[in-house]
Structure formats: structure tokens, C-alpha cells
DSSP file (Angstrom, degrees, kcal/mol; ACC not computed):
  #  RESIDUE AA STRUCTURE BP1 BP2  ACC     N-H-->O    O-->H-N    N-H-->O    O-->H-N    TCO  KAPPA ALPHA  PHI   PSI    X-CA   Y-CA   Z-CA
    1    1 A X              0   0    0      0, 0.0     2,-0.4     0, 0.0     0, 0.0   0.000 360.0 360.0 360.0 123.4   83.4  108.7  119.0
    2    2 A X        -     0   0    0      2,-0.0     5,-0.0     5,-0.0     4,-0.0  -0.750 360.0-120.4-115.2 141.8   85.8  109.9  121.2
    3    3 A X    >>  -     0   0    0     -2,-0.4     4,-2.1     1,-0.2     3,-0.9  -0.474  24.3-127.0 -81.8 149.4   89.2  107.6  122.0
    4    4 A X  T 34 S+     0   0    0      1,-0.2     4,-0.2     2,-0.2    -1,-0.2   0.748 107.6  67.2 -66.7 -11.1   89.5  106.8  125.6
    5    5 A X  T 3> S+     0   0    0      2,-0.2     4,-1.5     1,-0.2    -1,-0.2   0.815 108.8  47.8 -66.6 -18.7   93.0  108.0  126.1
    6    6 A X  H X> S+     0   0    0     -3,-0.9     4,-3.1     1,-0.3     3,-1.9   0.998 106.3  50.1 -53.4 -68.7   91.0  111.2  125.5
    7    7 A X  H 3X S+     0   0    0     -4,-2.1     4,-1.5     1,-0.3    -1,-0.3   0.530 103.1  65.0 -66.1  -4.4   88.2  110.6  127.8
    8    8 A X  H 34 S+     0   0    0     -4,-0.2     4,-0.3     2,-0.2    -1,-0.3   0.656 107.0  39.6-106.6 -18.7   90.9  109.9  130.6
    9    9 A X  H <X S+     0   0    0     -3,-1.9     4,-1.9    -4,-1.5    -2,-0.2   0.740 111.2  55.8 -76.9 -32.3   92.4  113.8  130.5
   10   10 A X  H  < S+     0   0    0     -4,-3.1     4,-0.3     1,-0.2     5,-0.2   0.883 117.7  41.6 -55.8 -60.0   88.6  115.1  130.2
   11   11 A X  T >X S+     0   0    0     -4,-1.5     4,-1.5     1,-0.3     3,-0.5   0.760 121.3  36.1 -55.9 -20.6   88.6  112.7  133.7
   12   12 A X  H 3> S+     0   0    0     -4,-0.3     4,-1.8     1,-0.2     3,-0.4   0.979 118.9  50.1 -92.4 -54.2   91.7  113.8  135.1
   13   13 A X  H 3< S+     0   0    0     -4,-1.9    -1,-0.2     2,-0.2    -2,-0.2   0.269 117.2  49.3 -61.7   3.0   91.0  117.8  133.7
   14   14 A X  H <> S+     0   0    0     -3,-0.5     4,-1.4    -4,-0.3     5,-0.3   0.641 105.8  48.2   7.3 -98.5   87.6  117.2  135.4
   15   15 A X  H  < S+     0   0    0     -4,-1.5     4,-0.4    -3,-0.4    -2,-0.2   0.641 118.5  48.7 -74.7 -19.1   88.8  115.9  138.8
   16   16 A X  T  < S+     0   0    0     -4,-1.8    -1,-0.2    -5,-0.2    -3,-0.1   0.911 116.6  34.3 -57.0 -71.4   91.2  119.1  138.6
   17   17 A X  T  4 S+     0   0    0     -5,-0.3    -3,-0.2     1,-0.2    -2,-0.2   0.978 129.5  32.2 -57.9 -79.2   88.9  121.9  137.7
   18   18 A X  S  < S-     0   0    0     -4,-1.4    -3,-0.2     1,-0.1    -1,-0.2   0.381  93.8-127.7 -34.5 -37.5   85.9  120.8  139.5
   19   19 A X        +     0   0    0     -4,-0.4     2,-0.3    -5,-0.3    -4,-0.1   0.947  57.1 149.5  23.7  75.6   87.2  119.0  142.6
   20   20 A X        -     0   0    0     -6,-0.1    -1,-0.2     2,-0.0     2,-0.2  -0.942  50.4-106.4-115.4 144.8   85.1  116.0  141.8
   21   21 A X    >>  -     0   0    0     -2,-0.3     3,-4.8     1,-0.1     4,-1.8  -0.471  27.9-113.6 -71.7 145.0   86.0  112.5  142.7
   22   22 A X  H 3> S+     0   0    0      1,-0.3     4,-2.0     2,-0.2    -1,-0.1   0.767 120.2  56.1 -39.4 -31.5   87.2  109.9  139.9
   23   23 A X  H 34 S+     0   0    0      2,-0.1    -1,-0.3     1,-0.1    -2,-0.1   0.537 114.3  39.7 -94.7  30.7   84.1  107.7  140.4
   24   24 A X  H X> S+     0   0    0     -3,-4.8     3,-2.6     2,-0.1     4,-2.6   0.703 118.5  52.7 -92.5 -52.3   81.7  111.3  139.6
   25   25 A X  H 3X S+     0   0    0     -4,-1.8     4,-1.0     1,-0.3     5,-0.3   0.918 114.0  40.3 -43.3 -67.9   84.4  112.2  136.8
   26   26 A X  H 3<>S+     0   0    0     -4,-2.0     5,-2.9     1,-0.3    -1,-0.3   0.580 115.8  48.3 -64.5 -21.6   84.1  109.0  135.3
   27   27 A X  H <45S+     0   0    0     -3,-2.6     3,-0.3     3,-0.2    -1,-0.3   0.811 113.6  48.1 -77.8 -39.8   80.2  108.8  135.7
   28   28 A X  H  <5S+     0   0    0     -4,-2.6    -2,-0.2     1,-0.3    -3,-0.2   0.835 116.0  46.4 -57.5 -39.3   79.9  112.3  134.2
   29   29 A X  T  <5S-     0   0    0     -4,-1.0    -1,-0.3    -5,-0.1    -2,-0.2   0.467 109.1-120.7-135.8 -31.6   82.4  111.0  131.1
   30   30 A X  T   5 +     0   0    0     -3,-0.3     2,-0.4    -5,-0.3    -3,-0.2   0.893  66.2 141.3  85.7  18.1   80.4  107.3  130.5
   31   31 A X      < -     0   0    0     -5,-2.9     2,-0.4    -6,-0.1    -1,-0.2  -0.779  48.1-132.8-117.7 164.2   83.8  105.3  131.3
   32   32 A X    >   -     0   0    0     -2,-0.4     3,-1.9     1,-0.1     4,-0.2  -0.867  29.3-107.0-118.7 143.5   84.3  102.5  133.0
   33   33 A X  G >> S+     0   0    0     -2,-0.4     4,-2.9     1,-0.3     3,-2.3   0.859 113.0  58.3 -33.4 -63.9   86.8  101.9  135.6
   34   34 A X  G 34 S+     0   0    0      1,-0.2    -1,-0.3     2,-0.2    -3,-0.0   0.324 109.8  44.1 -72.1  30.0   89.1   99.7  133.1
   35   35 A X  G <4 S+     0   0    0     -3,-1.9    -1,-0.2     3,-0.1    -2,-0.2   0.615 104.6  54.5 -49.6 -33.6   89.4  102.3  130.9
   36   36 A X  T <4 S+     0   0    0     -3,-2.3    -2,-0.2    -4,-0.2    -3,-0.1   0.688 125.1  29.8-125.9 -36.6   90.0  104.9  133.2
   37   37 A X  S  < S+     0   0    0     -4,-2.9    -1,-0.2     2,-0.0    -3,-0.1   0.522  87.3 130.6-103.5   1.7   93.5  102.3  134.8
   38   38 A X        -     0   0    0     -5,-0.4     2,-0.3     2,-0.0    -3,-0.1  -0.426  38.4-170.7 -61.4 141.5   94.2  100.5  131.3
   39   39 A X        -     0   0    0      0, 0.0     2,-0.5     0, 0.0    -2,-0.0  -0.883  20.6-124.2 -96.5 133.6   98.1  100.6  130.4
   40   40 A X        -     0   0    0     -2,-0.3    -2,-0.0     2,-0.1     0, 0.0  -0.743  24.3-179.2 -55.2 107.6   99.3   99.4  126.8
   41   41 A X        +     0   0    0     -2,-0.5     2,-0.7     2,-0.1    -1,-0.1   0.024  37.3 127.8-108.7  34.5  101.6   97.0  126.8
   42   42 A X        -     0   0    0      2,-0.0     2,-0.4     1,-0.0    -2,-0.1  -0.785  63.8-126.9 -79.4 115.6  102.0   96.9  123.2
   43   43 A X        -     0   0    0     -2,-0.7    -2,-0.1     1,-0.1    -1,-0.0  -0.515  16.6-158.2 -58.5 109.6  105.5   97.1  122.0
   44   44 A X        -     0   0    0     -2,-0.4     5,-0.1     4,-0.0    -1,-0.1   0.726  25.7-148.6 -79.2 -21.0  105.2  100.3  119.2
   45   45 A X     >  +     0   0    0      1,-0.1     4,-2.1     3,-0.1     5,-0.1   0.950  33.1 162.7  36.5  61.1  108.7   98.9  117.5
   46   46 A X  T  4  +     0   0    0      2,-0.2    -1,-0.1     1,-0.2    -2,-0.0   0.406  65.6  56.1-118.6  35.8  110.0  101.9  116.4
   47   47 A X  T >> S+     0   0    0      2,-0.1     3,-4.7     3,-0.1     4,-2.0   0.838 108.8  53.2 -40.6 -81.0  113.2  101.0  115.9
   48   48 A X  H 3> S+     0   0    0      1,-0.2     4,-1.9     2,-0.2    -2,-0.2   0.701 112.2  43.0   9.0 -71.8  111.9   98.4  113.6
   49   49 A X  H 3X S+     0   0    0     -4,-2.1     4,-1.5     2,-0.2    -1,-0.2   0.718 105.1  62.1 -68.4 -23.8  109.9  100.7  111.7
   50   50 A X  H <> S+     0   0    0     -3,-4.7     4,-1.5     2,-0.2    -2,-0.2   0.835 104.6  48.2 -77.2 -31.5  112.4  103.1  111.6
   51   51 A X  H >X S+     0   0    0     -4,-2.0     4,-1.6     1,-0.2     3,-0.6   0.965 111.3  53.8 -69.6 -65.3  114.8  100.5  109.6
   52   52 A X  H 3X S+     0   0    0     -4,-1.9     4,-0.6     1,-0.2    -1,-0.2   0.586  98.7  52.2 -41.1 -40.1  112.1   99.8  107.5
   53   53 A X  H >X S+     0   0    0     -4,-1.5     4,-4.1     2,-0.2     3,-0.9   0.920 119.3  47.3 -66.0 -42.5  111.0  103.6  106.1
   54   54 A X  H <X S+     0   0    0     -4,-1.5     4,-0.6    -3,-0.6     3,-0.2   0.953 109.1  48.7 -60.7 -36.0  115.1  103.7  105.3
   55   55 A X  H 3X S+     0   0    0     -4,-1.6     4,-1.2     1,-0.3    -1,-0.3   0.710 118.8  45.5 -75.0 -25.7  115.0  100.1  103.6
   56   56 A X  H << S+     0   0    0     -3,-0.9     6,-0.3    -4,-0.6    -1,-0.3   0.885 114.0  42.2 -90.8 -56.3  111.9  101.8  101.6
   57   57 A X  H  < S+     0   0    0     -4,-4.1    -1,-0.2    -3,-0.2    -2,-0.2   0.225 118.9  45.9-101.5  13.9  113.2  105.2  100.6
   58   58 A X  H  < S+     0   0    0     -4,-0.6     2,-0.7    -5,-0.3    -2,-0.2   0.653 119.5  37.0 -57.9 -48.6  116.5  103.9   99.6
   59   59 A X  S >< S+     0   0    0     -4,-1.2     3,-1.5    -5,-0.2    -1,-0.1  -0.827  79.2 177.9 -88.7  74.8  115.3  100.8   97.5
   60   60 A X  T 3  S+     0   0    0     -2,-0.7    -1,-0.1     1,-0.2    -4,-0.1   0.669  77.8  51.7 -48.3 -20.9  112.2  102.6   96.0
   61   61 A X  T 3  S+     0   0    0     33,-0.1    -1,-0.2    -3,-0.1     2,-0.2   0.567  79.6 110.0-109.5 -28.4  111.4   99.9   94.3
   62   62 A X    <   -     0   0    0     -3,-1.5    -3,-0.1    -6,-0.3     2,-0.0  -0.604  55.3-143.5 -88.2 137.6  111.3   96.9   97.0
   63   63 A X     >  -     0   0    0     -2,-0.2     4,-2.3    31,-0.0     5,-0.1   0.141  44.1 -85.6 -87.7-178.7  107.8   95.5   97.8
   64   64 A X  H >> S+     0   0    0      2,-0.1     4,-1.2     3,-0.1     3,-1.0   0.995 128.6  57.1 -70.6 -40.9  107.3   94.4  101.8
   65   65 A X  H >> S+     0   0    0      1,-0.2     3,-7.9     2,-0.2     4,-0.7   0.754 106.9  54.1 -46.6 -91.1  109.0   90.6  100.9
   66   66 A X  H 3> S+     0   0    0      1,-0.5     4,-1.0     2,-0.2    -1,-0.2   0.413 108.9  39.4  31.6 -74.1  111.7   92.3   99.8
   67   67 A X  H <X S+     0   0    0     -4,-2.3     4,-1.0    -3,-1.0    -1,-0.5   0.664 104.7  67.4 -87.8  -3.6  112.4   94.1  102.4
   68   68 A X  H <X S+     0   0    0     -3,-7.9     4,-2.2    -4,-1.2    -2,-0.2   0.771  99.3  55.2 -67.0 -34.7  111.6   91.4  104.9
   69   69 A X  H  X S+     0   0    0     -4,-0.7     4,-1.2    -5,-0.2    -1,-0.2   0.822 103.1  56.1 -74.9 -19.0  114.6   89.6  103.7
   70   70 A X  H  X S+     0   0    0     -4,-1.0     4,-0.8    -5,-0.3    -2,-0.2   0.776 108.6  46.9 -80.6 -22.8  116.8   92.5  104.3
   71   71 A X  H  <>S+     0   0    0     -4,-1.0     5,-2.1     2,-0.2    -1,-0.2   0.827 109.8  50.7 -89.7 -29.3  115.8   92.7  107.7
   72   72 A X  H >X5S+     0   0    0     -4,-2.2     3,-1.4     3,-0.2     4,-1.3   0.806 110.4  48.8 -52.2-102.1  116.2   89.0  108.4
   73   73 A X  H 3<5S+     0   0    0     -4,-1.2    -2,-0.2     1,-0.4    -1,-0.1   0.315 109.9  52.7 -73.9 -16.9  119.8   89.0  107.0
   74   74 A X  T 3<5S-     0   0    0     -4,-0.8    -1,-0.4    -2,-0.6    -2,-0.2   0.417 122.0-113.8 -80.0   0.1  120.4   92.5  109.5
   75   75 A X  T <45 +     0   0    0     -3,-1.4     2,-0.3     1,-0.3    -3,-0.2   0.947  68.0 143.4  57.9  45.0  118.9   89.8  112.8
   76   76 A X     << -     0   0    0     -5,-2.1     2,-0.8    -4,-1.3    -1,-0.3  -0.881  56.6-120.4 -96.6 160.0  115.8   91.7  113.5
   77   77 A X        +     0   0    0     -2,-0.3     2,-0.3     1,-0.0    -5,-0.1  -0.781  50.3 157.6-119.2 115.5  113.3   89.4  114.3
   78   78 A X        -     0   0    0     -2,-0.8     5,-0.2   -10,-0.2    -6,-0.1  -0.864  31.6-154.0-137.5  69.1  111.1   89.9  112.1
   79   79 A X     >  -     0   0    0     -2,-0.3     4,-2.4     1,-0.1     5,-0.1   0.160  34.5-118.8 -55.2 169.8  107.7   87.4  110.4
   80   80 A X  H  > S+     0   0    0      1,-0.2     4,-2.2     2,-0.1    -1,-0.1   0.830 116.3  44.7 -68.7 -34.9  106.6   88.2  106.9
   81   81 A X  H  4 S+     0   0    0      2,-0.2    -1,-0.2     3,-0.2    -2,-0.1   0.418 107.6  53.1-104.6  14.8  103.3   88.9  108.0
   82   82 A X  H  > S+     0   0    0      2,-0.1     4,-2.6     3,-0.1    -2,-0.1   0.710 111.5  55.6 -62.5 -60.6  104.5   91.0  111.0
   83   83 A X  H >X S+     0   0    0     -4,-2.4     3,-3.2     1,-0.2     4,-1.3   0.937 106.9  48.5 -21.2-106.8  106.5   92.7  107.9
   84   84 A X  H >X S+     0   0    0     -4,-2.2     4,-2.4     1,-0.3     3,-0.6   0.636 109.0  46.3  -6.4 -59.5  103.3   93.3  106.2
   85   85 A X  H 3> S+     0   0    0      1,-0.3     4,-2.8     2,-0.2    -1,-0.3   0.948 115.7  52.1 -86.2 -39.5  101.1   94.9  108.9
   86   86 A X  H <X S+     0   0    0     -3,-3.2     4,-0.7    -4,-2.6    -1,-0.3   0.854 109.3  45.6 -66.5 -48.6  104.3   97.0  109.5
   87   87 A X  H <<>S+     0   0    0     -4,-1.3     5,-2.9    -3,-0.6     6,-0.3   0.743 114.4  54.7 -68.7 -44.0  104.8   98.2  105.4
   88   88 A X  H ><5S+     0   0    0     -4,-2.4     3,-3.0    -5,-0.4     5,-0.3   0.996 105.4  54.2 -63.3 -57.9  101.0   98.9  105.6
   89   89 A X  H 3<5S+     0   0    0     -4,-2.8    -2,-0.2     1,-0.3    -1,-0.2   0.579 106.1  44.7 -27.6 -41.4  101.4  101.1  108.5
   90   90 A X  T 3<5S-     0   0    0     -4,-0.7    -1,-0.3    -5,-0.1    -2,-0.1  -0.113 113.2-117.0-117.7  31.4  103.6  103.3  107.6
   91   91 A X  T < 5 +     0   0    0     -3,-3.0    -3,-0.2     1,-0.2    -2,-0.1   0.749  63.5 143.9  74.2  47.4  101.9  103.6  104.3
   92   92 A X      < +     0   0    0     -5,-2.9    -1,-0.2    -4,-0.1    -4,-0.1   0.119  18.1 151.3-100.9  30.2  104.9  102.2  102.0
   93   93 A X        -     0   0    0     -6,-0.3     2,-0.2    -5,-0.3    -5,-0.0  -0.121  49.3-117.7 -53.1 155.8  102.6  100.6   99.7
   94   94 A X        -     0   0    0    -33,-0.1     2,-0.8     3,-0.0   -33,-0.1  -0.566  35.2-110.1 -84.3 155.8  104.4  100.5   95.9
   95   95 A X        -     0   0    0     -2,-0.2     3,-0.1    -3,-0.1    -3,-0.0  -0.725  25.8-109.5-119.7 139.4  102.5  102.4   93.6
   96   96 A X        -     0   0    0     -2,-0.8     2,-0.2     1,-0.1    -1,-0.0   0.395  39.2-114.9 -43.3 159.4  100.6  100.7   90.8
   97   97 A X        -     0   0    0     -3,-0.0     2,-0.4     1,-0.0    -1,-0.1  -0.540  29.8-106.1 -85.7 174.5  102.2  101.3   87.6
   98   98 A X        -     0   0    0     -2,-0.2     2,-0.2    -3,-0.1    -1,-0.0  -0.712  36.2-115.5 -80.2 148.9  100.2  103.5   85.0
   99   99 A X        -     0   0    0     -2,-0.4     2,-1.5     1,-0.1    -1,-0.1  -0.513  40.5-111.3 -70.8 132.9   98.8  101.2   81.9
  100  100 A X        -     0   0    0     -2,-0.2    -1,-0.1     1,-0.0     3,-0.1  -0.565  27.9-114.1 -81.3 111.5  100.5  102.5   79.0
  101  101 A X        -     0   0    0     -2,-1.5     2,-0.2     1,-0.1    -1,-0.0   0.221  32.1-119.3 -34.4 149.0   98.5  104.3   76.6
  102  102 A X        -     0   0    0      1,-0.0     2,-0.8     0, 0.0    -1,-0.1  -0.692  14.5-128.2 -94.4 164.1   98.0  102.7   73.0
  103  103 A X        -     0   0    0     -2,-0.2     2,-0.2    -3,-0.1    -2,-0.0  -0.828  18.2-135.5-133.9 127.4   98.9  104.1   70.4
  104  104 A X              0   0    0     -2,-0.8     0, 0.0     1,-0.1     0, 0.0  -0.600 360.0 360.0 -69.8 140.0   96.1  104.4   67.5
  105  105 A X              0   0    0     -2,-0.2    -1,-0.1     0, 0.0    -2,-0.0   0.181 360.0 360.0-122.7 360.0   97.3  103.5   64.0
């Protein structure tokens, strides 16, 4: 499985080398025309994120709530479950504690 920003340099690296036109590149490649013109307009936040890895590796200990309230009370705007998807992302999960051994008598 190849990602399509991919398959749009094989077309353009393609339509370079070869001097073939985009709709042979694109035939040769499997892509469809919106692929081949799609823009992201999805906002990366990475200010946002950036605030968050400090909030993380300063407070070791604060869960995503935690740190959600600290970013409200700084005015980012900011849901809880925005939070969340954001804490997963950048892999700042807590980590479980160990169960504490017993101790045989």
C-alpha cells in the first residue's frame, strides 16, 4: 500500500524523466485525478502539540485531563477530546504502574 502523497512524486518524477503527460503518468501509477490535485487543509497544530510534549515532560505524572486544564487556563482552545486524540498522538500515554510483588510468609 503505497500513500498517495507518494504516488504523486512517482507522477511528477514520471512526467519528468519520461516526458509523458499527467493523464499517462497517472494511468501508469493507478491514480485518480483527485488524488493527483488534493490539498490538505487540515490544521497540523503544532504549536499546540508543542505546549503539550512540555506540559508532559515537565509534569511526568499528569494524565491528558490534567493537562487539558492547563491549557485551558494558558487560552488555547482546546476540547477534552481534541486533548485526547492529541496526547495519543504524540504517544504521552502514562505508564501503567507495575503490580507490586507479594511477599511470601
Amino acid at each position: 500500500m503505497v500513500r498517495p502523497a507518494l504516488k504523486r512524486e512517482v507522477v511528477a518524477y514520471i512526467m519528468s524523466h519520461y516526458d509523458l503527460n499527467m493523464r499517462r503518468a497517472r494511468r501508469l501509477m493507478k491514480q485518480s485525478r483527485s488524488v493527483q490535485y488534493y490539498h490538505s487543509v487540515k490544521d497540523p497544530k503544532q504549536a499546540l502539540r508543542g505546549r503539550m510534549r512540555e506540559s508532559a515532560q515537565t509534569l511526568v505524572r499528569y494524565g491528558y485531563r490534567r493537562v487539558h486544564v492547563l491549557l485551558k487556563r494558558e487560552g488555547w482552545q482546546v476540547g477534552k477530546n481534541q486533548a485526547y486524540r492529541l496526547y495519543s498522538e504524540e504517544q504521552l500515554q502514562l505508564r501503567s504502574k507495575l503490580p507490586r510483588r507479594r511477599r511470601w510468609s
